[in-house]
C-alpha positions in Angstrom: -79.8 127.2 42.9 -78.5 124.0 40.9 -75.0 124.8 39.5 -75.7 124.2 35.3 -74.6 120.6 34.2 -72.1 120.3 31.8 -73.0 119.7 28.1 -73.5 116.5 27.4 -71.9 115.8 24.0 -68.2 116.6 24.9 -68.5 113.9 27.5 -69.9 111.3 25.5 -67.0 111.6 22.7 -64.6 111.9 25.3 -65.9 108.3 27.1 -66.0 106.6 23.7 -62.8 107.9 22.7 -60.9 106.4 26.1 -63.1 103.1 25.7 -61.8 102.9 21.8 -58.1 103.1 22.7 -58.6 100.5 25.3 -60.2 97.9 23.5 -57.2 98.5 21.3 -54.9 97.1 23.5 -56.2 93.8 21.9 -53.6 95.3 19.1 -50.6 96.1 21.2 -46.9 94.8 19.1 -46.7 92.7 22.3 -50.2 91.0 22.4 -49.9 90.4 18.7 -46.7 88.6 18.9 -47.6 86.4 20.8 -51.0 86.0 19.3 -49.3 85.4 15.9 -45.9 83.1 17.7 -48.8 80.7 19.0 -50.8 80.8 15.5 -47.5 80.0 13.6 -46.1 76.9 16.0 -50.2 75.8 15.1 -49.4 75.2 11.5 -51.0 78.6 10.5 -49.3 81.4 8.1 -52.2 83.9 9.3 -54.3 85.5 12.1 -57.1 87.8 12.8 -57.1 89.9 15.8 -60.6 89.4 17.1 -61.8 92.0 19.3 -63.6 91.4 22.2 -66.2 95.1 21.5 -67.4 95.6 18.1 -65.5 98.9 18.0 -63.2 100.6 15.1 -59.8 101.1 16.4 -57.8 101.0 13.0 -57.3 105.0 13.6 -55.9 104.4 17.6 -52.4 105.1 18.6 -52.3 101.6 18.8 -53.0 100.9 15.0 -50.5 103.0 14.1 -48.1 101.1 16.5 -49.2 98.0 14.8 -48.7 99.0 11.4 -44.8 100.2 11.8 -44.2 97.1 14.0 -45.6 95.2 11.4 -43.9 96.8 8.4 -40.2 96.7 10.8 -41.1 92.8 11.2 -42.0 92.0 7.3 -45.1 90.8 8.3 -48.8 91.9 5.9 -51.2 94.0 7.8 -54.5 94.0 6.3 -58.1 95.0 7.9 -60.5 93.3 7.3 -64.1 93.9 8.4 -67.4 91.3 10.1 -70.6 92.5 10.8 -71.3 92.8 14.4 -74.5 92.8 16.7 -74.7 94.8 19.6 -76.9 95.0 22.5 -79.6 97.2 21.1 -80.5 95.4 17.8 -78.1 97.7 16.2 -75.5 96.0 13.4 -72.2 97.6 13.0 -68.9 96.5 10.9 -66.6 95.9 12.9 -62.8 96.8 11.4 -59.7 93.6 12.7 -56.3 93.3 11.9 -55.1 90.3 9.9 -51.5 89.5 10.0 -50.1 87.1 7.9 -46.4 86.1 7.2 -45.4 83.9 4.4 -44.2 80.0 4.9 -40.6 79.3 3.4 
């Protein structure tokens, strides 16, 4: 007798969940800074954080991070959103940080 497989739907949230707060990594303090140091000796006053998978991290661990290193730093967080295509036709909007820092 086959031992009964687990249900299904626990372990799907649970394997989006982890692949959401890794793709947030993208949004670390440390990779911003210097995402946003190499924007600003460019000439810019502003970045977006483009992630590499069209997924919504703006409620991560590593938004939140984000958001008080940004506010400690004076910098402006806003998110701002694309539309996104992925692999099955689907089109999703796709949430991004956008730093920006004022020029004296």
């Amino acid at each position: 007798m086959r031992a009964p497989l687990a249900k299904l739907l626990p372990i799907l949230q649970a394997e989006t969940a982890r692949a959401i707060e890794t793709a947030a990594a993208e949004i670390a303090p440390e990779q911003v800074r210097a995402k946003i140091t190499a924007a600003a000796k460019a000439g810019q006053s502003a970045l977006r954080v483009r992630l590499p998978s069209p997924v919504n991290v703006r409620d991560t661990e590593a938004a939140k991070a984000l958001t008080a290193w940004c506010k400690k730093e004076g910098l402006k967080l806003a998110w701002e959103n694309r539309a996104a295509d992925l692999e099955d036709g689907r089109r999703v909007i796709v949430w991004e940080p956008e730093i920006s820092w004022s020029v004296l």
